[in-house]
C-alpha positions, 0 to 999 in steps of 0.5 A: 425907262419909267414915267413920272407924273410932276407939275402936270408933267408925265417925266420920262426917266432911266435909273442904274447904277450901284454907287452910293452918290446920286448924280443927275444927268440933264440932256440939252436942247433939242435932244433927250437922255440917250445922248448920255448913252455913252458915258453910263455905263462908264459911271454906273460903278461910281454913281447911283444914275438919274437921267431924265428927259426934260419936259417936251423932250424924248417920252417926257410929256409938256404942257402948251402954257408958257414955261421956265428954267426954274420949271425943268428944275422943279420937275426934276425937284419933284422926280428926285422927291418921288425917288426919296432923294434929297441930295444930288450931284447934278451934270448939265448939257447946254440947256441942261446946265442952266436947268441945274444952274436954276436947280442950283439957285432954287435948291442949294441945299439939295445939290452936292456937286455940279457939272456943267458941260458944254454950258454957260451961266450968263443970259442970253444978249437981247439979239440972242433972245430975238434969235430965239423967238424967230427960231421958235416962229419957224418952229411953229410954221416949219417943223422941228426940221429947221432946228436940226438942219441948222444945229447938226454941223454945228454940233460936232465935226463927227459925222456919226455924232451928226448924223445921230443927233439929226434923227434924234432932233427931228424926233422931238416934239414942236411944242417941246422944242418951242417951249424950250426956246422960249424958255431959254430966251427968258432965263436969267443970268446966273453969274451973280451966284456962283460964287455962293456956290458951296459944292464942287463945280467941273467945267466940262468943256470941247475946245473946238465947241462952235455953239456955246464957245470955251470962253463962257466956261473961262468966264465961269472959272474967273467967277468961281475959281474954285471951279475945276475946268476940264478942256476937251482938244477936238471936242465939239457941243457933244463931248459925252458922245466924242469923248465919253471916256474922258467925259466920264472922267472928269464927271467923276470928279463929283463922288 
């Protein structure tokens, strides 16, 4: 684990691996980079590892002004300048994906593949956008308990997963969780890009997912059909921690 200071932020950050292609792995909301934890070591072989935990997340550190996709993505922009990469594959989990996705828009030429997990491109419907203001006010009155009460059953029907997660929300920090929130409410849709997409994209995606259902990655395939859609029987939100060998896998499919 090192830190990194970008854009005000001090990024937390693991790197192993002995391949020659770099790949970015990008945790999800609330969580941080130990949801990765299963499938590195079935990648390390393959790929030269960057995992990050986002801004407010794990030992990563945030700021109390408002913030954007297009900022995660520059934090990771600036770690991967620290690091003297130019070029990377990237894999996103749910908040993550969009990260890469705005990565994608910002830094095309920088991105040599691109994984969304359990992920989806367009924005948020406007009772979404609402929900997650309410969300973020609860936050802020309540805790970061609230977030993981509501989210743990829907994350997994795996009640190690469960369980893990849990703790790992409750670990998080209320401003990272509210900044995140507020950042996702405000992201724009990223649909109208994907076909400028030059690199190879992989959907990874559970069929059993109760937060962001498979039919947004169907959409992504419709959008893109150049688009390899990897479907997960019995998966839930959390496929590299249910099914971190066929995760693995198919996130290979980037080299």
């Amino acid at each position: 684990m090192e830190n990194q200071p970008e854009n005000n932020i001090d990024l937390s950050y693991d790197r192993s691996g002995t391949g020659t292609t770099p790949l970015v792995l990008i945790h999800g909301f609330p969580l941080d980079l130990s949801i990765w934890d299963g499938v590195v070591p079935l990648l390390e072989n393959d790929f030269d590892l960057i995992v990050p935990d986002l801004r407010g997340f794990g030992e990563s550190s945030t700021v109390d002004t408002p913030y954007t996709m297009l900022d995660f993505a520059n934090d990771i922009a600036g770690l991967l300048d620290f690091l003297g990469i130019e070029k990377a594959a990237f894999a996103g989990h749910s908040m993550g994906g969009y990260v890469a996705l705005a990565f994608a828009k910002e830094y095309p030429e920088r991105v040599s593949g691109l994984a969304l997990v359990s992920s989806q491109a367009a924005a948020d419907a406007p009772e979404r956008k609402a929900g997650r203001y309410k969300t973020a006010k609860d936050v802020l009155e309540k805790g970061v308990e609230v977030v993981a009460e509501a989210m743990t059953p829907k994350l997994s029907a795996n009640e190690k997963v469960q369980e893990f997660a849990n703790l790992l929300m409750k670990a998080q920090s209320q401003a990272g969780v509210i900044g995140a929130l507020k950042a996702m409410a405000e992201r724009g849709d990223f649909m109208d890009i994907l076909p400028q997409f030059e690199f190879p994209v992989v959907l990874i995606h559970g069929d059993a997912d109760l937060l962001i259902p498979i039919d947004r990655a169907k959409e992504i395939k419709s959008a893109l059909p150049a688009a390899q859609l990897i479907k997960l029987k019995k998966a839930g939100h959390m496929p590299m921690m249910e099914f971190p060998k066929e995760t693995a896998e198919a996130l290979k499919k980037l080299m």
